[in-house]
Structures are given as C-alpha cells and as structure tokens.
Backbone bond lengths (Angstrom), bond angles and torsions (degrees), N, CA, C in turn:
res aa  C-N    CA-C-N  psi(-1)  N-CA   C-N-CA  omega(-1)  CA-C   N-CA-C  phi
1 X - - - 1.465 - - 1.539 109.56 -
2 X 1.132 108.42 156.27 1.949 117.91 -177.12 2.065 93.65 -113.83
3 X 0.977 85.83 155.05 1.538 91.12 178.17 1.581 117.04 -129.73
4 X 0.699 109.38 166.59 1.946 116.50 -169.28 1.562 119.71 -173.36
5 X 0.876 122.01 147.94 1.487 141.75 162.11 1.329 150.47 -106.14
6 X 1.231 122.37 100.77 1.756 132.29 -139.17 1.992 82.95 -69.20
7 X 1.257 113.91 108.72 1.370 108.52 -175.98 1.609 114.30 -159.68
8 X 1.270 139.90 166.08 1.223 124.86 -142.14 1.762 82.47 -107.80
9 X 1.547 123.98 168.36 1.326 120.69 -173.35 1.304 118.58 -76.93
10 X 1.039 117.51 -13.67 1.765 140.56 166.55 1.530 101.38 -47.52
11 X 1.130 136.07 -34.95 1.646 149.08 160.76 0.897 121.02 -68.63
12 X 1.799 138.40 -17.53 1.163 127.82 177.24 1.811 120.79 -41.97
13 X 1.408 106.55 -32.61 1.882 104.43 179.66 1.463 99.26 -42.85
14 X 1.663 104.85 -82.25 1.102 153.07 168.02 1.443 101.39 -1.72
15 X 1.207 142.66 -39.42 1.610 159.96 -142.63 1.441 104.01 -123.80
16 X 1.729 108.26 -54.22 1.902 104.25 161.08 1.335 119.28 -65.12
17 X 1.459 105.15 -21.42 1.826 87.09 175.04 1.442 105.32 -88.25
18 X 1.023 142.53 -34.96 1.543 132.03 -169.18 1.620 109.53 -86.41
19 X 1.253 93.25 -4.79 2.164 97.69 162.32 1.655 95.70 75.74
20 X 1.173 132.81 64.30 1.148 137.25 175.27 1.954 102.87 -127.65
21 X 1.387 98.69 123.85 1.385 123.26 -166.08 1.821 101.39 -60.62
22 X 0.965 136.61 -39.55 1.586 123.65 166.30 1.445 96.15 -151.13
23 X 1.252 98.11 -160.70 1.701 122.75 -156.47 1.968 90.99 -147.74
24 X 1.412 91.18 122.98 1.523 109.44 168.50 1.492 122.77 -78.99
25 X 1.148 162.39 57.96 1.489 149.57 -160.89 1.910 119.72 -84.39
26 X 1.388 93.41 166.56 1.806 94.91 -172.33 1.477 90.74 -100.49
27 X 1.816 98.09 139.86 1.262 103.01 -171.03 2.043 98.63 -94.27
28 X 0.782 123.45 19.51 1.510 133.07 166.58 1.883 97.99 -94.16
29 X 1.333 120.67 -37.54 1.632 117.90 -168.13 1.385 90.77 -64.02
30 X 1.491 114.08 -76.65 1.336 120.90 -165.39 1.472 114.51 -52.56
31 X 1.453 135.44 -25.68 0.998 129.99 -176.82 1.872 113.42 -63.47
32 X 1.366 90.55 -6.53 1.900 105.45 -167.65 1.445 107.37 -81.54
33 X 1.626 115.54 -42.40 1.295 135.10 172.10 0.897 109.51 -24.91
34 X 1.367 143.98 164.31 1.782 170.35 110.57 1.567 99.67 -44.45
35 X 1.218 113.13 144.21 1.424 132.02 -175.08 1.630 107.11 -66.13
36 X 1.699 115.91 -46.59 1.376 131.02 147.45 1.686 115.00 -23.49
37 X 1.742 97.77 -59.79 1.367 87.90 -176.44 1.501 137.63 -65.21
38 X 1.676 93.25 -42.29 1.261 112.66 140.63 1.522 142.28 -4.06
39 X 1.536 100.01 -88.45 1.757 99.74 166.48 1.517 120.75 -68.14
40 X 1.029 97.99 -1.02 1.765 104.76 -171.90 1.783 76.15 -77.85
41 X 1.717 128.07 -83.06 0.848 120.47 -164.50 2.004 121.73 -54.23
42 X 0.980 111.92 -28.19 1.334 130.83 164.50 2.272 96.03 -34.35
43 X 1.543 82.80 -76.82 1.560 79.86 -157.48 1.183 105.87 -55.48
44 X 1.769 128.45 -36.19 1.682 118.07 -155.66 1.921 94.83 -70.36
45 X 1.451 107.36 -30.02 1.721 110.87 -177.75 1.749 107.11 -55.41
46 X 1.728 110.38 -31.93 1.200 105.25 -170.80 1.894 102.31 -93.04
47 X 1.228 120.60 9.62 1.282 121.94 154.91 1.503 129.57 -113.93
48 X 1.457 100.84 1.66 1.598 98.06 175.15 2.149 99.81 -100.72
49 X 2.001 91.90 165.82 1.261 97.82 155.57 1.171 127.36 -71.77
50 X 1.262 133.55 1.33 1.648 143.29 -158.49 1.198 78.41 -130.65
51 X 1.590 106.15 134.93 1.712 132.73 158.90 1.618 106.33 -117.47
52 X 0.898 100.90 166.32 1.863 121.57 173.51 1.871 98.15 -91.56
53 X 0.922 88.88 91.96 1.671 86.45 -176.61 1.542 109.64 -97.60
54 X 1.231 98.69 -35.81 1.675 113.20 -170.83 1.569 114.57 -98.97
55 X 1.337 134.09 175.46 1.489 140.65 165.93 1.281 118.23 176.95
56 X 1.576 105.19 142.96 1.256 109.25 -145.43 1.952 93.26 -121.18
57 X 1.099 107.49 -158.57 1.942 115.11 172.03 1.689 96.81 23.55
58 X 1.311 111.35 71.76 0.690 120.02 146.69 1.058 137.63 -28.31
59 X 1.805 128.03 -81.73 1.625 139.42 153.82 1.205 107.39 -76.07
60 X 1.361 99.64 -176.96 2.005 113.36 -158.17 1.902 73.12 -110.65
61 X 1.089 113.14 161.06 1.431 124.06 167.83 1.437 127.21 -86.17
62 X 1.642 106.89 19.61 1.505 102.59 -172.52 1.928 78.94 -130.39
63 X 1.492 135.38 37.90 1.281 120.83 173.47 2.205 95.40 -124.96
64 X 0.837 93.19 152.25 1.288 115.18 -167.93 1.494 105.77 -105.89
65 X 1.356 98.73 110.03 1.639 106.29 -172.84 1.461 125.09 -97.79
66 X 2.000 104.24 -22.71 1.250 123.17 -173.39 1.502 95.59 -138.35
67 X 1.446 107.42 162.78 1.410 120.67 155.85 2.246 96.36 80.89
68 X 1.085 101.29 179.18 1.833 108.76 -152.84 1.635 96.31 -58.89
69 X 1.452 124.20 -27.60 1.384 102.46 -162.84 1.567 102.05 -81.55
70 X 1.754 140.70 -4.24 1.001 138.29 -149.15 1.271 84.99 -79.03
71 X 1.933 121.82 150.60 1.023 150.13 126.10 1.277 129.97 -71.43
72 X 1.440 125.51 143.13 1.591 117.16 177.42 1.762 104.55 -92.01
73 X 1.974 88.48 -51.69 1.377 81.36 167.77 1.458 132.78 -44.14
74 X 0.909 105.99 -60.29 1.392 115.06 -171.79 1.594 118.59 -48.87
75 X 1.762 115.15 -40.68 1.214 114.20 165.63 1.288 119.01 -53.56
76 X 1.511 113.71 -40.96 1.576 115.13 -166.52 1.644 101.21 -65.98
77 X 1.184 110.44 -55.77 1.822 105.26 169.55 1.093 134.91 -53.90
78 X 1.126 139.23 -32.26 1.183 161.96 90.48 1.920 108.65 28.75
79 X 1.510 108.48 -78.21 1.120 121.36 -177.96 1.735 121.27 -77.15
80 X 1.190 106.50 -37.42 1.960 112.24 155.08 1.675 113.79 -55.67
81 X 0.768 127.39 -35.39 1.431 160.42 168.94 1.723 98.65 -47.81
82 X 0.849 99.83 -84.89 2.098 129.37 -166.71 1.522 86.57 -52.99
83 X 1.632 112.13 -66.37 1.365 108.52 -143.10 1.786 95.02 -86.37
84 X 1.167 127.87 -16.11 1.380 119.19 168.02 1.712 109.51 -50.91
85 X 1.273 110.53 -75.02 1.304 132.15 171.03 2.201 95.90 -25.07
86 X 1.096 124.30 -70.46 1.103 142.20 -143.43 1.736 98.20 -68.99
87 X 1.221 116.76 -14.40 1.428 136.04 -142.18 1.297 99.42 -129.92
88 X 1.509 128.52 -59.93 1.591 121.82 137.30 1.307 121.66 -10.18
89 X 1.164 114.38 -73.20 1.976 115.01 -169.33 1.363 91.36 -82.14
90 X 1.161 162.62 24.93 1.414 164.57 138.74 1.307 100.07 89.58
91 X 1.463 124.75 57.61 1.641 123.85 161.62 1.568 108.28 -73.31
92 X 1.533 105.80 149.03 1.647 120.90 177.22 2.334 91.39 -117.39
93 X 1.031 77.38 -38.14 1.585 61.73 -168.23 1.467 101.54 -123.78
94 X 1.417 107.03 148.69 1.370 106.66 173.61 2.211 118.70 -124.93
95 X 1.139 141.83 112.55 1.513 130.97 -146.37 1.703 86.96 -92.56
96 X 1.630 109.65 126.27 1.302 119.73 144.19 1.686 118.54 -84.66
97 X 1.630 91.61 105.36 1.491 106.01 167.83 1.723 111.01 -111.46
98 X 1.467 124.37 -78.34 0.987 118.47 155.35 0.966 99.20 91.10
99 X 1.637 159.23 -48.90 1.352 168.34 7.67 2.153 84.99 -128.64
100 X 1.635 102.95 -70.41 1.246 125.61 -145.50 1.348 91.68 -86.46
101 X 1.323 143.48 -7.63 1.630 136.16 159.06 1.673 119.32 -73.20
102 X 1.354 97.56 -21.18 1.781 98.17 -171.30 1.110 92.14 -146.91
103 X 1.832 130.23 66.72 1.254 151.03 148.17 1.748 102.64 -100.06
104 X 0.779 112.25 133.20 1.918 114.96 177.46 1.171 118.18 -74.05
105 X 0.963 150.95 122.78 1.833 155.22 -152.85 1.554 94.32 -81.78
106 X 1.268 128.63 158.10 1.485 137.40 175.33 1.523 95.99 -87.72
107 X 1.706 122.20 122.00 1.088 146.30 -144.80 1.172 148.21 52.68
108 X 1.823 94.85 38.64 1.614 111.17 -163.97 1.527 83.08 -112.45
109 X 1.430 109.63 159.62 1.703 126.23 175.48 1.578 100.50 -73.65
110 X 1.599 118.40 105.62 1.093 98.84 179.48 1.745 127.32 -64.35
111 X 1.191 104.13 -35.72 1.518 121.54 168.14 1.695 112.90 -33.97
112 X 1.311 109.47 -56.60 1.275 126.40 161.72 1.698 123.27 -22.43
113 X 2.063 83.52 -74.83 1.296 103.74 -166.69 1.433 106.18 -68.41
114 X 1.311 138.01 0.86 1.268 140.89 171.14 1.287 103.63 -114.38
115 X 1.400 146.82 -20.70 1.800 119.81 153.89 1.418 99.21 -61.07
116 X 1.049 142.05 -28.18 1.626 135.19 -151.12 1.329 103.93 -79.65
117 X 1.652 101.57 -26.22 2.015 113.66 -169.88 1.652 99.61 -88.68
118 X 1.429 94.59 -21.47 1.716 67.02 -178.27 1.763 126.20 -89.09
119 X 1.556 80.80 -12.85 1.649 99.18 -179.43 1.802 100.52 -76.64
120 X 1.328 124.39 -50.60 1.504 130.97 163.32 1.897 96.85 -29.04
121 X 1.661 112.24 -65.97 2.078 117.32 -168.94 1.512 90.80 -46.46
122 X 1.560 100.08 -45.00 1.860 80.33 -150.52 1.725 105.15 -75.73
123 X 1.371 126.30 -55.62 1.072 137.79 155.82 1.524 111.36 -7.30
124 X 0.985 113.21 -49.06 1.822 125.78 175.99 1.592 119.04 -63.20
125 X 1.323 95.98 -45.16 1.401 120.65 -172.35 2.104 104.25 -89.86
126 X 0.616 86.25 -24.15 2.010 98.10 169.50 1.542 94.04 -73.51
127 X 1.386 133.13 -50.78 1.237 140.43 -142.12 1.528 82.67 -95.45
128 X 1.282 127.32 -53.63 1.694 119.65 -162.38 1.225 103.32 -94.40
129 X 1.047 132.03 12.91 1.582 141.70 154.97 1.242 116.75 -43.53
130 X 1.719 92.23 -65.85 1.606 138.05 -176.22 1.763 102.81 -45.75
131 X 1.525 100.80 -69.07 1.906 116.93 163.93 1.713 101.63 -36.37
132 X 1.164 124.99 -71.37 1.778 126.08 -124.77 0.942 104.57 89.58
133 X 1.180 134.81 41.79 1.785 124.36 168.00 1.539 95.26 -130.40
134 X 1.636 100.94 141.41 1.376 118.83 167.59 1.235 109.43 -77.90
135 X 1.366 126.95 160.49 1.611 143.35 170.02 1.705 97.17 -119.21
136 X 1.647 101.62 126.53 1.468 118.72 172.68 1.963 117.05 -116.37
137 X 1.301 105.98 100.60 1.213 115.81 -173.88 1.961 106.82 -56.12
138 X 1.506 114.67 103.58 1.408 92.38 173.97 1.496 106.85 -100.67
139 X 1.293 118.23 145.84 1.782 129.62 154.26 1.667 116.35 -69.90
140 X 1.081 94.94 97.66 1.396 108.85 173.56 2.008 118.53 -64.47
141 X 0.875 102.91 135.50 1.959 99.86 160.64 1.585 103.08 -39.23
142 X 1.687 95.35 159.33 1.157 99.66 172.16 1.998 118.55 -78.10
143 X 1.055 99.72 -19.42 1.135 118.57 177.87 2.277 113.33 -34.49
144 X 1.707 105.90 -51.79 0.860 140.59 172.83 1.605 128.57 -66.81
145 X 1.097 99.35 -53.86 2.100 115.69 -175.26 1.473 104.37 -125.59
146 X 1.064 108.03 -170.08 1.444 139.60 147.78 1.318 139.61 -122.05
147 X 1.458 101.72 -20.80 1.125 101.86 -173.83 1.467 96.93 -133.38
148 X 1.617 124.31 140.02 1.428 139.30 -146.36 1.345 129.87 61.51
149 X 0.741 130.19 63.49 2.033 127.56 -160.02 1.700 106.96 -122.51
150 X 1.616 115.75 -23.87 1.872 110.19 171.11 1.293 98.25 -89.94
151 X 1.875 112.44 178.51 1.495 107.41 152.75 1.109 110.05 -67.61
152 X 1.439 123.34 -49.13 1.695 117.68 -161.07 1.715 103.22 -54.12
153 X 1.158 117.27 -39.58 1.392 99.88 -176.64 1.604 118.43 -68.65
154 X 1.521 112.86 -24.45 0.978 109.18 -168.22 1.961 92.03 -88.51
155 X 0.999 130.76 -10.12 1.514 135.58 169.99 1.551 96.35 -60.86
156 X 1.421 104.06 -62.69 1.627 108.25 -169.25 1.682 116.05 -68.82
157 X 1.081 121.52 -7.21 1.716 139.17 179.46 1.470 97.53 -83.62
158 X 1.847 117.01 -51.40 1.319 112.32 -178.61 1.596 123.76 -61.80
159 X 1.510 111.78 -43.69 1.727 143.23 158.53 1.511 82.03 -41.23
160 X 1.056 169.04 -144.75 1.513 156.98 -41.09 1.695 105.27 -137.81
161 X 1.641 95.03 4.04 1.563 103.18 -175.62 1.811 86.78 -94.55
162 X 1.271 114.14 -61.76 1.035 138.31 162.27 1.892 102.45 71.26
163 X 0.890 127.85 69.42 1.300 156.44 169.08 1.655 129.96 -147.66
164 X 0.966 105.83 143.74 1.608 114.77 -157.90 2.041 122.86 -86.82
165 X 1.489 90.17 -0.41 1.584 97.27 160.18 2.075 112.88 -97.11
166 X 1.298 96.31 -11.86 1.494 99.00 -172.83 1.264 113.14 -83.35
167 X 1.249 147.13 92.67 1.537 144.25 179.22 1.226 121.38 -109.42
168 X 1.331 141.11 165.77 1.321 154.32 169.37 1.539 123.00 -64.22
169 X 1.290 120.84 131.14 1.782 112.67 171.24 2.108 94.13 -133.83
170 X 1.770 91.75 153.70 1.550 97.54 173.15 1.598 91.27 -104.73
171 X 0.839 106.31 173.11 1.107 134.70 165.83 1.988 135.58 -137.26
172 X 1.157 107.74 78.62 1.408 108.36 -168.71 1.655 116.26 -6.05
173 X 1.710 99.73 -72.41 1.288 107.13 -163.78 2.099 118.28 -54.06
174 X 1.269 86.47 -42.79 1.856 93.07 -177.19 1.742 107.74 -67.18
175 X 1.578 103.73 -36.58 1.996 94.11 157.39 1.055 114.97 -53.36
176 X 1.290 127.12 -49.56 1.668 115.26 -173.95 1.736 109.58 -68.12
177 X 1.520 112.77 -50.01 0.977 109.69 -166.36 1.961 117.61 -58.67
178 X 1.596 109.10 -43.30 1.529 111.70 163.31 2.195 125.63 -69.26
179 X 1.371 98.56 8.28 1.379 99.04 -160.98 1.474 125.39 42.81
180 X 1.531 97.52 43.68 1.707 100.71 169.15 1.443 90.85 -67.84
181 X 1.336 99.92 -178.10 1.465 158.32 -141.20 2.033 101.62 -106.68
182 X 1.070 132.34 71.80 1.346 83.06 166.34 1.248 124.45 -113.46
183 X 0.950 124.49 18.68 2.183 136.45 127.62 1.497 102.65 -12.90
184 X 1.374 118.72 -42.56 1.404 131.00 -139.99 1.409 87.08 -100.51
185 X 1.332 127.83 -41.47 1.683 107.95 -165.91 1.102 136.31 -59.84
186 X 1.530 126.83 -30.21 1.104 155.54 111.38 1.387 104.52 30.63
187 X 1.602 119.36 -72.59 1.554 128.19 -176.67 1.888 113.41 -91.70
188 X 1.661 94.39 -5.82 1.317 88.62 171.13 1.720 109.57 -78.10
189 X 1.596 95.55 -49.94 1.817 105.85 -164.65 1.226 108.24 48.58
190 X 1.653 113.56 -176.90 1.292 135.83 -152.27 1.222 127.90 62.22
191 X 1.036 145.20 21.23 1.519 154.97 -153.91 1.960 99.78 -83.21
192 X 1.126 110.04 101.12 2.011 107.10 -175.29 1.903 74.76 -77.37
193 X 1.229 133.82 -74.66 1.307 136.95 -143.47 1.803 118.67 -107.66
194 X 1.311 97.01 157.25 1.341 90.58 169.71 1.767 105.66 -138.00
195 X 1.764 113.65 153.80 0.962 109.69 152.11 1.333 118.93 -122.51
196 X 1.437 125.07 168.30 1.545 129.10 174.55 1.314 122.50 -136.11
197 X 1.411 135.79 130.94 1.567 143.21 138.10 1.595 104.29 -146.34
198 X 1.612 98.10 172.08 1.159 108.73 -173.26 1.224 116.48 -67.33
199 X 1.586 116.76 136.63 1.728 120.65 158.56 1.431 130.92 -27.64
200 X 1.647 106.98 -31.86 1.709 126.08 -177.74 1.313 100.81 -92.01
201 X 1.230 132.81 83.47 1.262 112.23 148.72 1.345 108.05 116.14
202 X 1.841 125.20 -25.14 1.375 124.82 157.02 1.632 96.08 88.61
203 X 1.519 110.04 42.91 1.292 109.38 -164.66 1.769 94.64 -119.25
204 X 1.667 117.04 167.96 1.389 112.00 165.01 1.379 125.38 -45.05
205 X 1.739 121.68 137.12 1.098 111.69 174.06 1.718 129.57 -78.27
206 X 1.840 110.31 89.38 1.504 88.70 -146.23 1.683 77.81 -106.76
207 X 1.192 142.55 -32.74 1.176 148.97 167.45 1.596 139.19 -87.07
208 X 1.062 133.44 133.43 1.467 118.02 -174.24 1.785 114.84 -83.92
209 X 1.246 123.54 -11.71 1.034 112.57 -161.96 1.914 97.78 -71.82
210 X 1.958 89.68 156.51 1.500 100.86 -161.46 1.336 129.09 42.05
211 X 1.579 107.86 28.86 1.404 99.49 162.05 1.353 118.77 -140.73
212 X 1.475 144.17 166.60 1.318 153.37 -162.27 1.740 111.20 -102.32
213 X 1.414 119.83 8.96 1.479 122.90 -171.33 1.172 120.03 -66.30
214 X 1.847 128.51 -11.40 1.173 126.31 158.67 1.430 104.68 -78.48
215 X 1.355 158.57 -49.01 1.311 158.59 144.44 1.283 115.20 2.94
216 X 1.521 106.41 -60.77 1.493 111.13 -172.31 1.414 115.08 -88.62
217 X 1.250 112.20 -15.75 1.327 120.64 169.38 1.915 117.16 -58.49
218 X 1.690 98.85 -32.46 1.321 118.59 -152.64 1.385 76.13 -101.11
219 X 0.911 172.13 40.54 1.537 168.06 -77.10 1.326 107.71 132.04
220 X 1.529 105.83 -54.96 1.330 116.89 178.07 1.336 126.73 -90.98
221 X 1.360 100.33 -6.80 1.564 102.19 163.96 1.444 109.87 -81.10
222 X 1.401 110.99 -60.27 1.717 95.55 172.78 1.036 131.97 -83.78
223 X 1.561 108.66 34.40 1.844 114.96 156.82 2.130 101.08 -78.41
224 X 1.740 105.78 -43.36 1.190 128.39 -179.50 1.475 91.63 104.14
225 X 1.940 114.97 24.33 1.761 78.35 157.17 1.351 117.53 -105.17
226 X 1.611 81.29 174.22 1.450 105.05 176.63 1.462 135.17 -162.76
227 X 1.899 92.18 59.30 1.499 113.04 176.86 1.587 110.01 -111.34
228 X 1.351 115.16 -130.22 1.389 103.64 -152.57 1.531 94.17 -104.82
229 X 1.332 120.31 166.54 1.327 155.47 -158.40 1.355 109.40 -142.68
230 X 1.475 129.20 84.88 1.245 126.96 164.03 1.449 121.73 -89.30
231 X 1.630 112.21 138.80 1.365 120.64 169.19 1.421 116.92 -63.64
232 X 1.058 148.26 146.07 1.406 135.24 -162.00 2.126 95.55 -170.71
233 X 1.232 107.56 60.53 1.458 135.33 -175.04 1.415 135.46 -125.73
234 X 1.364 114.10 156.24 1.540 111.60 178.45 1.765 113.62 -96.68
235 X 1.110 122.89 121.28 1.089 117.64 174.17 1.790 114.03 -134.92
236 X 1.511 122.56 155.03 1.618 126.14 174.01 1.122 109.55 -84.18
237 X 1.532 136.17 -19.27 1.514 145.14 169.14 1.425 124.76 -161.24
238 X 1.246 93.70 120.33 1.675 117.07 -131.63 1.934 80.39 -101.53
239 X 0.961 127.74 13.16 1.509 127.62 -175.43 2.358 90.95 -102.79
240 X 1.422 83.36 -72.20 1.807 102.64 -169.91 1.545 96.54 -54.59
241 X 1.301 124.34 -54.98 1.745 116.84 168.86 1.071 124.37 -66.72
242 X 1.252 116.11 -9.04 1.697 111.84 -172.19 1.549 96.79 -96.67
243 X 1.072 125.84 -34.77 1.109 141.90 172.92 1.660 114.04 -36.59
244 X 1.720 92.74 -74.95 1.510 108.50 -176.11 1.830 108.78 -74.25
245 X 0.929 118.01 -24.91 1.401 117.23 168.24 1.481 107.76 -62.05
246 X 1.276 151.19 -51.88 1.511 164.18 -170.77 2.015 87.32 -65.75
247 X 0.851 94.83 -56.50 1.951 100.59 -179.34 0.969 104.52 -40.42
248 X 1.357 128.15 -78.23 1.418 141.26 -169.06 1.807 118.71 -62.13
249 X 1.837 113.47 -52.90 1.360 105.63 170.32 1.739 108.95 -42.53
250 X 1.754 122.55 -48.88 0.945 100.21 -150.92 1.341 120.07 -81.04
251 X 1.802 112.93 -14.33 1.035 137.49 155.20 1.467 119.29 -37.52
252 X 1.631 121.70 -59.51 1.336 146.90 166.37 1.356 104.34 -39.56
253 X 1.700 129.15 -52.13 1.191 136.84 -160.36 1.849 107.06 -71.50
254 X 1.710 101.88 -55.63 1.087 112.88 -159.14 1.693 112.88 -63.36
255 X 1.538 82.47 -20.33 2.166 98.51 -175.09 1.375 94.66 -62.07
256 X 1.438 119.43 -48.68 1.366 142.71 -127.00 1.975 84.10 -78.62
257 X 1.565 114.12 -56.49 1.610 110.56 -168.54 1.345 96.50 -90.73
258 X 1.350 138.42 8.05 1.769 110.56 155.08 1.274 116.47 -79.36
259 X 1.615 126.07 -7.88 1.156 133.89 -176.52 1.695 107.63 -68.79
C-alpha cells in the first residue's frame, strides 16, 4: 500500500518527515492560488519524495451539477480549468465527492437527477481522459447527498458511466457512517482509491477502538489491492496523528497479508 494525506500543500515538509508516500490536495484550494504560487509549489513538488498525486473537492459547493440551474457550458470550463491546474502539480487521480452539487433538490425527478449525474461522471471523465487523470466516484454518507451514498450504488453509477477514466473509491468513514457492508466489497471490487478516518467523529485513524479498520483492511487484501490509501480526517496536530495513523495502517496492513 502507498499512503497519503488529504492535506493542503502548505504540509508538504510535514508529510516528508513522517515518511508518507504523497499528499492528497482540494482541487477548489489550489484553484485559489496565483500562478506564482503555483510554480513555487510546482518546483518544491519537483524536489520532494512526496508528489500531489491525488485530489479531492473537486467542485466548489455553490455550482450546480444536476437539476435546472446546471450548465454544460459552464461545467466544461470549469473542468479544462480544474484539470489543467490538477495536471500542473502532477495529479494522477482526482475523487468525485462533491456531496452538495449532485444531491437532488426536494421536487426534482429523481430518475432525472441521476441520468443527468451520469452524463456530468462521464463528461468528467472525457475531460480527464484529455489530462491522464483518472476520475474516482466516491459514495458519500447520507448525511451529505442523496444520491450515491453505498458502494454498490456507486459500482452501479460507474456501470452506466461506463467509460474507462471513471472508477470507484471506498472510503472507510462513509461505510461506517451509512452501515454499508464491507463483507460486501469483495463482490463489488474495482476500488482505483481509497480513503480513511474514523467512523466516530471522522477523525485520524490513530486507534482501533470502535472501529472495523482491520476488517476493511482484510477486505482489501482480497480485493488484491494495493494502491493508495488516503487519510481524509480531522486532526489538532497533524505531525503526532499523522504519525500514529502511518503506525497503525501499516500495522493494519501487515496483520492483514499474514492472514
């Protein structure tokens, strides 16, 4: 497994000292940057062991992906835009979460509002084609959307996207939080990505108590992956948790293949 941390680029030190294989960033943060700021971060990425491989927040939460206010134009600009930027700092993958852009409004056709999402996945995935960047469909809690929140649905979202930049990611915390299944992933497979924090609270995984992270770990061995694992958590010091979180996954991992 590769490890990483959903964290802003201002952390890159921070990430070479605790020996963590890349750095995750929001592609809404960086889009805020100055071009200046940019190559500034550009070059130190092209001198560190840690790259920006991954990116997450895709859209800003005030753009409309489904339902009457969506633009096409606007996505497509929008997305030349994102994935230039994303492609600069040397991203390979980028996670569609989004939660509150492709939630269905109360008196929208839901049927609708889900052909519209898949044409939005594929549309995305046409565009990051173009990049070399994969698109990773995540299932959010219900807390967030309405529409995508299991894996299987988000399996069956990828099936009807049906293009070959669009792939699947789990995400620890939103399994716990929807009481998916992960017995079940197993028969889902395909997983390009992963994310992780705890079920309690959406915090670093630095401890096991009340949680299932050896399970899903063991999950992921007999999927046969063995790509990256991003932290995607709240923490007050992101050095002492980042730390003990890297302890434990690899701990988690190593249990996981003597089995």
């Amino acid at each position: 497994m590769r490890y990483g941390i959903c964290t802003g680029l201002e952390n890159l030190e921070v990430l070479e000292e605790l020996g963590y294989d890349y750095l995750e960033a929001s592609v809404t943060a960086v889009l805020q940057l100055t071009q200046e700021e940019r190559s500034m971060y550009v070059d130190k990425l092209n001198r560190s062991p840690v790259k920006c491989e991954a990116f997450n927040i895709l859209f800003p939460k005030t753009m409309a992906l489904i339902g009457p206010c969506a633009d096409r134009g606007q996505l497509l600009d929008y997305l030349h835009k994102a994935f230039t930027v994303i492609k600069e700092l040397g991203g390979e993958v980028v996670v569609f979460g989004s939660g509150k852009c492709r939630t269905c409004s109360n008196g929208y056709d839901y049927r609708q509002a889900y052909k519209e999402l898949v044409e939005v996945c594929r549309t995305t995935g046409e565009v990051a084609e173009k990049y070399g960047v994969k698109v990773v469909i995540e299932p959010l809690s219900r807390k967030e959307t309405n529409l995508i929140c299991t894996l299987a649905e988000g399996a069956m979202l990828q099936a009807d996207v049906n293009h070959k930049n669009v792939e699947l990611l789990a995400d620890y915390y939103h399994v716990a939080a929807n009481h998916d299944s992960i017995a079940q992933m197993e028969s889902i497979g395909g997983l390009s990505h992963i994310h992780i924090a705890s079920g309690n609270g959406r915090r670093f995984p630095t401890n096991q108590e009340g949680e299932q992270y050896g399970e899903f770990m063991e999950a992921l061995k007999a999927l046969g992956y063995d790509g990256r694992i991003s932290i995607e958590g709240k923490t007050e010091d992101l050095k002492e948790d980042g730390a003990a979180a890297l302890k434990l996954l690899k701990e988690l991992e190593a249990e996981a293949w003597r089995k």
